[in-house]
N, C-alpha and C positions, 0 to 999 in steps of 0.2 A: 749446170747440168740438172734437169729435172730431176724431183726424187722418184725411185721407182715406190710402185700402188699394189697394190692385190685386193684380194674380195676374202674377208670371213665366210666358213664354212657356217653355212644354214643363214647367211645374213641378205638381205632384200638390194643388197646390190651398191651398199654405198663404198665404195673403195677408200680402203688406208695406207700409211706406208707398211713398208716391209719390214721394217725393227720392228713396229709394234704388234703387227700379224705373227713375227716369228718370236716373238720375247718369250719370258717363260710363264706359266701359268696364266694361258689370254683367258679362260673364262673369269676366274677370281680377278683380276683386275679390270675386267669389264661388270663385274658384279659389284666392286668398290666403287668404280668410275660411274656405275648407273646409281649406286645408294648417296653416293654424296653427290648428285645432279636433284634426285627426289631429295634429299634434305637442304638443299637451297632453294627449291621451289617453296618448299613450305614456310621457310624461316624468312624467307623474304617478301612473300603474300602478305605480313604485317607492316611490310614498309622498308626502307634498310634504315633508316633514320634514328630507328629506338637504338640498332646496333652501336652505329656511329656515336649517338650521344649516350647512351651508355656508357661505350670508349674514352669518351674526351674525359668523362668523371672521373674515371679511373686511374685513366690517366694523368691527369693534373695532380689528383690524389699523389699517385706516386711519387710523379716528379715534385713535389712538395717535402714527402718525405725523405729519398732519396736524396737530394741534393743538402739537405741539412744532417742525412744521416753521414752523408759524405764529406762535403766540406766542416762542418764543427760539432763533429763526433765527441769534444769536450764540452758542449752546450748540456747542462743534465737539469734546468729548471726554464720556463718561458715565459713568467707572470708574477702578479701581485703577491703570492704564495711566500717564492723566493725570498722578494724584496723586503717582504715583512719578517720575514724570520732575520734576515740581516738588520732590518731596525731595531730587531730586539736586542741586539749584540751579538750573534752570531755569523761567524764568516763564513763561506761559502768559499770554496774553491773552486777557480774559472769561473764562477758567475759574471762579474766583471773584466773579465778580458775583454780586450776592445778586436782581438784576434776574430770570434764568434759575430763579430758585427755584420761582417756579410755574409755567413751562412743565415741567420737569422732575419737577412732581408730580405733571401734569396725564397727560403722556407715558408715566410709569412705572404711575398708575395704570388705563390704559386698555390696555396692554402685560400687565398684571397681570389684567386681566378678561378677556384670554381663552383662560387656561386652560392647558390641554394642546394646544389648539390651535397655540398658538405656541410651547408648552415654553419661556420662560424665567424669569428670576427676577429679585430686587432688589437683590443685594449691591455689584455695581459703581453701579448710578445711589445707590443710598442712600447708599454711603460719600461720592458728591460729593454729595451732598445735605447731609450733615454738616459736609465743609472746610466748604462754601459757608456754614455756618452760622456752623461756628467764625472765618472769617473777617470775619464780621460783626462778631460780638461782638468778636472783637480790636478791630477801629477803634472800634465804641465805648467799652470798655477806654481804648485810647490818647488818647482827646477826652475822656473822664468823669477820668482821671486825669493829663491834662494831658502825657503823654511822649509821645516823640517814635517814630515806627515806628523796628523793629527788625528785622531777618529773621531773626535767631536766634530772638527773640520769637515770630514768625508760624511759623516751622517747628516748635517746640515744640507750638502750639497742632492743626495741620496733622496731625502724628502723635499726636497724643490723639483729634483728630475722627475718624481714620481706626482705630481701636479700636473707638470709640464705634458707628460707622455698621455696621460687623461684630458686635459684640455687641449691641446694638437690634434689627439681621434674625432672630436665634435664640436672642436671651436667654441668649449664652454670654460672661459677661465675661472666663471666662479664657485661653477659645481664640480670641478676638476678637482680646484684646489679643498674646498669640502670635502668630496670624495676621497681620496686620497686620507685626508685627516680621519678622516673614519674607517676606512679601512687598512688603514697602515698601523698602528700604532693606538694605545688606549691612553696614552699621554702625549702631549702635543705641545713645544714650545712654542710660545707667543714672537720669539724672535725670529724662527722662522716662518711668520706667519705671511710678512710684507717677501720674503726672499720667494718663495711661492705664489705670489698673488703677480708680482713683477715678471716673473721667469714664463708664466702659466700666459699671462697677458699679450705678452712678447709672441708667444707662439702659437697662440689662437688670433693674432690681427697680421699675423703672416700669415696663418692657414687660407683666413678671406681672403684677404691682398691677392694671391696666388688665383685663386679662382674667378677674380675680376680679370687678371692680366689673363688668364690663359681664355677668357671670353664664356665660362660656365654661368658665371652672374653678371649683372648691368652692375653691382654696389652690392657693399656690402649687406650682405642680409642673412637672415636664420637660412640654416639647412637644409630643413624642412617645414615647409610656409604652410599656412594652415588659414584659414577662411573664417574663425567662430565671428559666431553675431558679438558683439562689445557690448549694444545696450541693456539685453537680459540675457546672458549667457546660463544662465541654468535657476530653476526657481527653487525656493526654499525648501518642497519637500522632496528634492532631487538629492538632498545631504546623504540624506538615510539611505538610499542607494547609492552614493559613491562610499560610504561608510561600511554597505553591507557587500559593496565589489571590493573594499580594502580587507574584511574579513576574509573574502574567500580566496583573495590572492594568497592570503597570510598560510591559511589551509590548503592550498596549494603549493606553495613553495615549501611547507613540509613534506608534504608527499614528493616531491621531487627530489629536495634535499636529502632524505631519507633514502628512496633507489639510485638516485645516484652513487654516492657513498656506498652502497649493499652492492651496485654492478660492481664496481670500481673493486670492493674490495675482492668480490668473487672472481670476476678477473685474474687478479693476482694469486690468488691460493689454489682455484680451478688447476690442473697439474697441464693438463692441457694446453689452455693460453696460455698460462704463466710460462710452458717450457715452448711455445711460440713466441713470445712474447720477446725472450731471451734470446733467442736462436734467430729469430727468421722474422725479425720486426718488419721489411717490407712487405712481406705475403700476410700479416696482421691487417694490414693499413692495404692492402689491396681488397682483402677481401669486403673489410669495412666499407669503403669506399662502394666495390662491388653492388654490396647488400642498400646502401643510401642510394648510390646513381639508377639502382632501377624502379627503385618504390618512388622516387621523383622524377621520372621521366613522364613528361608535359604529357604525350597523346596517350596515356598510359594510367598507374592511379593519379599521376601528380597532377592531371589535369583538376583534381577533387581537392588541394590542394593550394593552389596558382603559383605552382612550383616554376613558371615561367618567369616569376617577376624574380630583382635583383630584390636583396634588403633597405634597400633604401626604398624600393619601390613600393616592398610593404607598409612600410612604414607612413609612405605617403598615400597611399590610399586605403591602411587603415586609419587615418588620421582626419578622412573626409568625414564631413559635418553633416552631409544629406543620406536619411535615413535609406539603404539599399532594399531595404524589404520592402519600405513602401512605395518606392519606384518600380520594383517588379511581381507591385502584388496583379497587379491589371496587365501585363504583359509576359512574355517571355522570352526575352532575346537568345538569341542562340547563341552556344560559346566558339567564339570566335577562331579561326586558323591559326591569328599571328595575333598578337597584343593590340589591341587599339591605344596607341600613346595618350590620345584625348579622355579615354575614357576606361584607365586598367583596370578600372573598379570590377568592371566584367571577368575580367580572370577571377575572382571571387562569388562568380553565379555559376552554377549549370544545371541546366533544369529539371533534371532528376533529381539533385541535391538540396537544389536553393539555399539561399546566402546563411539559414543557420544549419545547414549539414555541411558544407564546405568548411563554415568556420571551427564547428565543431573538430570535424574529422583531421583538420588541419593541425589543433590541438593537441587531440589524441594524438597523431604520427610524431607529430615534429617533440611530443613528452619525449618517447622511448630514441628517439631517434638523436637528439641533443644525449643525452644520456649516451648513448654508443658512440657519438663522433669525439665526446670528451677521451675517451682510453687512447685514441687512434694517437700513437704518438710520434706527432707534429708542434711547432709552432703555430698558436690558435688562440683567438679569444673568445671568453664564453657570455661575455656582457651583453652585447648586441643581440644576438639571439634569445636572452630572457628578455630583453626590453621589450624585443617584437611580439614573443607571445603571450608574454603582460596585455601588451594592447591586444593582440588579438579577445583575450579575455572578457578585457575590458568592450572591447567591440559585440561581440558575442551577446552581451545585456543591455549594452545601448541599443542592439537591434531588438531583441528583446523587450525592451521598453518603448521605442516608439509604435511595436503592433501594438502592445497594449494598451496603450495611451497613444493612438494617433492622431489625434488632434491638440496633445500638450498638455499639460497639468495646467489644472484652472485653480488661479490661485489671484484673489480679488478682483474677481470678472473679467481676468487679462488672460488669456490663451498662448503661451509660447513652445513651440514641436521641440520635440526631446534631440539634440545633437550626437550623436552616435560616437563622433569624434572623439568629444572630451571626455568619454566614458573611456574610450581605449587610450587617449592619453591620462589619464589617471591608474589604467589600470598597468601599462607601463610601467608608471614611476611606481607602483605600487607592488608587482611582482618582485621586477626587478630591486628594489627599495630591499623588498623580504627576504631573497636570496642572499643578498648582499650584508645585510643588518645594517643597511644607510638608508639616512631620510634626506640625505643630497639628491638623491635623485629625481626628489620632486622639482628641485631647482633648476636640475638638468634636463626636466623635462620642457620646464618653459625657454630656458637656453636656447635648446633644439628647435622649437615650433616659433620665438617669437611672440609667444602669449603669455599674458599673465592672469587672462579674464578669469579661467577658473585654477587661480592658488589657492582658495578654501579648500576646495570640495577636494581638490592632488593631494592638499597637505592631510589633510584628514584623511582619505583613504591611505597614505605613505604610512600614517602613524597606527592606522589600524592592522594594517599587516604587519607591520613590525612587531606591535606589539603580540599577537598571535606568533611569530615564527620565533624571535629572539628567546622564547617562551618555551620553547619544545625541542629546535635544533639550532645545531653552531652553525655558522655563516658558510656558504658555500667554498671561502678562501681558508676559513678555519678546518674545514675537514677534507680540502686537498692537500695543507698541511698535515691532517693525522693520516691522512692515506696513503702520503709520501713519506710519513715518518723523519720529519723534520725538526728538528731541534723547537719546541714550543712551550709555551706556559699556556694552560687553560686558564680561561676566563671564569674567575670565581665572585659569587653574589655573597657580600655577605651576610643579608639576612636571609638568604634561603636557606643558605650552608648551613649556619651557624660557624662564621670560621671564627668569629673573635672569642670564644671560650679557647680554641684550640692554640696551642703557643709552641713557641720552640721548640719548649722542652720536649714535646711529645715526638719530634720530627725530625732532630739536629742527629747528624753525625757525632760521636761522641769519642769516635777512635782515630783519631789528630793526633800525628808526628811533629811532636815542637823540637825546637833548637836552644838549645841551654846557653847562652854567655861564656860559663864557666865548665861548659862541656869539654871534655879532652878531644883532642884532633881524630885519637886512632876512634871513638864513636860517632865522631861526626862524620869521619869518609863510610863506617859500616852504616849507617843512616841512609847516605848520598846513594851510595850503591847499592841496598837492598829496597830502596822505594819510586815509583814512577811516579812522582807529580811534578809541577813548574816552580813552584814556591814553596821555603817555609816560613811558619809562623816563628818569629824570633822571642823568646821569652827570658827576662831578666833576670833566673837561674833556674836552677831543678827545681828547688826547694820550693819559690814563689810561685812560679810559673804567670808571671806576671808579664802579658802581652805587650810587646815594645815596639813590634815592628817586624818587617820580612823580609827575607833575602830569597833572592830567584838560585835556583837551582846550577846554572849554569855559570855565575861568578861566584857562587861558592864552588867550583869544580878547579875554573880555571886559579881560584886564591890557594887551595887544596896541593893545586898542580905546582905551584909556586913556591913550597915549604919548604924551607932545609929543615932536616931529621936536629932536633936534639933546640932549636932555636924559640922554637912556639909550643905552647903545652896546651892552650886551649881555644876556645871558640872565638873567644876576647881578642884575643892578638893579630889575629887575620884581618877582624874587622877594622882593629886601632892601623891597620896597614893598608888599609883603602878599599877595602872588599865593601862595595858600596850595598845600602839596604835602604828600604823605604817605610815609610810610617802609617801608623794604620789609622786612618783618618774616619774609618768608616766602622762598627760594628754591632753587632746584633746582642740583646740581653735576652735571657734563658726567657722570659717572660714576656718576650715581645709575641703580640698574636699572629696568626699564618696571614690573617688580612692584610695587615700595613706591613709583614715582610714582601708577599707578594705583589703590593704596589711599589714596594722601596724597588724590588727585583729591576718590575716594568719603567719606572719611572728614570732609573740609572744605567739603563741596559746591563746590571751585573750579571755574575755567571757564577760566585761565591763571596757568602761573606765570613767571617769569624766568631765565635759566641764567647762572650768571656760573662763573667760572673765576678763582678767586686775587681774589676780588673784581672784575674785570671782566664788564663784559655780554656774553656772546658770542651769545643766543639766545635763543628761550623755547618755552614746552610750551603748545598747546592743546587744547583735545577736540579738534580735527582730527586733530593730530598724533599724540595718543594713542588715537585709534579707529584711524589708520591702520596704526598700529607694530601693534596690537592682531589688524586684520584680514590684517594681512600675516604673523603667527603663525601664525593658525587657517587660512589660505589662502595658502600660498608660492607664491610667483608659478614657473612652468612655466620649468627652467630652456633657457637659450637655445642 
């Protein structure tokens, strides 16, 4: 049955059905129906395209967050941050569940597909993807072979998986396991030197293997291949410019390190975010998303940008050796529709811009914009994207250099053109290097490329940023530590400080609950009961107070629980009855300085030790005590 039709009054004759003629209120819904007809005319004149991809960013975004906010809602760390505050001796709870395994893969890989959109990378979630592994394996280890856990055990395993999870991301097992050494830990056992070099190995000659079989490579080879000339790859007075691009990395990565840290924390105190942040963490990480997918949308500013290419993509065509400026000083190519695979270099021109406003502006954006995608909280790494705009840096003054010099530094009548490449792989290892406070990453940078023609001039510039940042601020892992407020020890100098005048005495607890020998029962249960800690210091009586040893809290409870009334008088008797106690193998003198307590600290992973005096208790040292000695150095209090 056909629908029946009629004609709007005052309309030109085109017939509707009859619901919609008789509905209620026809002008207002034909005044809705004509306003949003004129605002898709208009919003679509630009394309639908920016819409759509706009959407995907967001979208990915979300489902990144969402599926890790859902499936391991107990995941509450994703990185190197975590793992090093566990090297220090501190546990972490659920870090290590092997439960969060697949949220975390699920999380990292939906983080991962999208792009440049979101600019980040895998190094921090993969390296806990690793612990998480080698944790595993340890407990079945300890059940297959019948022993009992160990923490020396599991922290061995802990810094081999954290090798592993850095050499697996780039196929570098030797600046893996470097890295890792340096940023994990300020003491480093030699024994697990070969347990990491082996494990790291293992899993960077599978990474390749895998890329052969699945037909990405003919053989094994670098990641990212690279072209430099071998026989003069840079002349002698090119030092002083990789020396003076390692300064400015150095002063650069302060300024980064610096607002990072500043957003991060204003984030969290802003009442605003922080009760977003709290509440409604999808609609955070939406909006974020939002705000990065449209300032990179390709036909848009990202074109200014080459927001088209993947990361790796960057990386490989800022890593080209031929100078772009002096290829497009005599022409103009136009920027292209679609990528040219032969030639992406071009996503890096546009001809209002030219190759040093793009690089620039690329700079600029991707500074504030890394900065904003770090809070968006997801599984993410923040490595890869300093690497790249390291090089871009680095890129930036090799082009720099070959206008200025386009015919090559003449240096003993020989003419060699300045390579643009090895400037941005130096300035690479040289950001990144400074962020980080490692000079592995110059290692990892020839790892990556294959080269080793310019190791002077990377090491040099590594060591000169370093030296500029290590100088001013803490290491990008050490102050997502203090911005997470993570169990830590500052890193203390001691001849800046001056800590070795400063000693125990100035710093120790001095109000320690000891346990007497010859203490009567009915004060040792008002002890038990009126104090929260895990242990006491056992002392060989009232009178001496002479440190003998400790007993945990809990088998004095249950020996306590075990008394018959009128049988035991005092402290002595319990223990001559098997209340077991342990001996104090370790302890600190009134006059020992803050320096060598706080390498004893780092060096043992401890968390308290005891202060005795002529063998007497008089006090003891905790990470309280010694964060405070610590920040009362690097911050004197205002005198009065």
């Amino acid at each position: 049955m056909e629908e029946l039709v009629g004609l709007r009054e005052g309309s030109s004759g085109k017939p509707v059905t009859l619901p919609e003629l008789w509905g209620p209120c026809p002008r207002v819904r034909r005044g809705i129906r004509g306003g949003l007809e004129w605002l898709k005319q208009r919003l679509f004149c630009v394309g639908e395209d920016w819409y759509f991809l706009m959407a995907l960013g967001v979208l990915m975004a979300l489902i990144s967050y969402t599926m890790n906010f859902a499936i391991g809602r107990v995941v509450r760390g994703s990185g190197l941050p975590e793992l090093k505050t566990m090297l220090s001796g501190v546990i972490l709870e659920d870090y290590l569940d092997i439960k969060n395994f697949g949220a975390k893969v699920v999380g990292l890989s939906c983080t991962l597909a999208t792009g440049s959109t979101i600019f980040l990378g895998k190094v921090g979630p993969f390296v806990h993807l690793s612990v998480m592994i080698s944790a595993y394996l340890g407990h079945v280890r300890t059940k297959t072979m019948g022993e009992s856990n160990s923490k020396a055990k599991e922290l061995e395993m802990l810094t081999a998986a954290a090798a592993v999870g850095v050499a697996t991301v780039f196929a570098a097992p030797f600046s893996g396991v470097l890295f890792s050494i340096e940023v994990m830990s300020s003491h480093f056992s030699v024994w697990n030197y070969w347990r990491g070099f082996f494990a790291a190995t293992c899993g960077a000659f599978m990474f390749r293997l895998l890329s052969v079989f699945n037909s990405e490579q003919e053989t094994i080879t670098s990641i990212y291949k690279t072209s430099f000339r071998v026989d003069v790859p840079f002349d002698l007075p090119e030092i002083f410019f990789f020396v003076a691009l390692g300064a400015i990395c150095g002063v650069l990565s302060c300024v980064y390190l610096f607002c990072q840290r500043t957003f991060v924390r204003f984030i969290k105190t802003n009442r605003y975010t922080s009760k977003l942040l709290a509440t409604s963490k999808p609609l955070y990480s939406a909006l974020a998303a939002l705000v990065l997918a449209s300032i990179t949308y390709p036909p848009g500013v990202g074109r200014f940008m080459a927001s088209r290419l993947s990361m790796k993509e960057h990386l490989d065509t800022l890593f080209d050796n031929n100078s772009w400026a002096l290829m497009t000083r005599n022409s103009s190519p136009p920027w292209p529709m679609e990528p040219d695979p032969q030639n992406l270099w071009f996503e890096w021109y546009h001809p209002r811009f030219t190759i040093f406003g793009t690089l620039a502006f690329f700079l600029v954006m991707k500074f504030w914009m890394l900065i904003l995608a770090t809070t968006i909280p997801m599984p993410a790494g923040y490595f890869m994207p300093i690497f790249i705009i390291g090089a871009a840096i680095g890129r930036l003054l090799g082009e720099a250099l070959s206008v200025a010099f386009p015919e090559g530094i003449v240096v003993g009548g020989k003419v060699n053109p300045i390579m643009p490449g090895g400037y941005a792989l130096a300035g690479a290892a040289a950001f990144s290097g400074a962020v980080t406070h490692s000079i592995s990453t110059a290692l990892l940078a020839f790892e990556l490329t294959g080269q080793i023609v310019h190791a002077l001039p990377v090491l040099m510039a590594v060591l000169a940023a370093n030296a500029v940042s290590q100088n001013c601020q803490p290491s990008f892992y050490d102050g997502t530590i203090m911005a997470k407020k993570l169990p830590y020890l500052p890193w203390i100098r001691g001849r800046k400080l001056g800590s070795y005048p400063v000693i125990v005495e100035h710093f120790m607890n001095r109000t320690i609950t000891t346990l007497a020998k010859d203490m009567p029962l009915e004060e040792v249960a008002k002890v038990v009961t009126s104090t929260d800690v895990i242990q006491y210091p056992l002392v060989e009586s009232t009178e001496s107070q002479t440190l003998v040893g400790t007993v945990e809290k809990t088998h004095l409870v249950q020996a306590l629980q075990t008394v018959t009334p009128g049988q035991q008088s005092c402290l002595q008797d319990i223990l001559t009855d098997g209340c077991p106690t342990q001996p104090v193998t370790l302890q600190l003198s009134p006059e020992t300085s803050l320096y060598q307590t706080h390498n004893l600290f780092e060096l043992l992973t401890l968390q308290s030790l005891f202060v005795t005096s002529r063998g007497r208790a008089v006090g003891s040292v905790s990470w309280v005590e010694l964060k405070k000695a610590i920040s009362t150095l690097i911050n004197p209090p205002a005198p009065k």
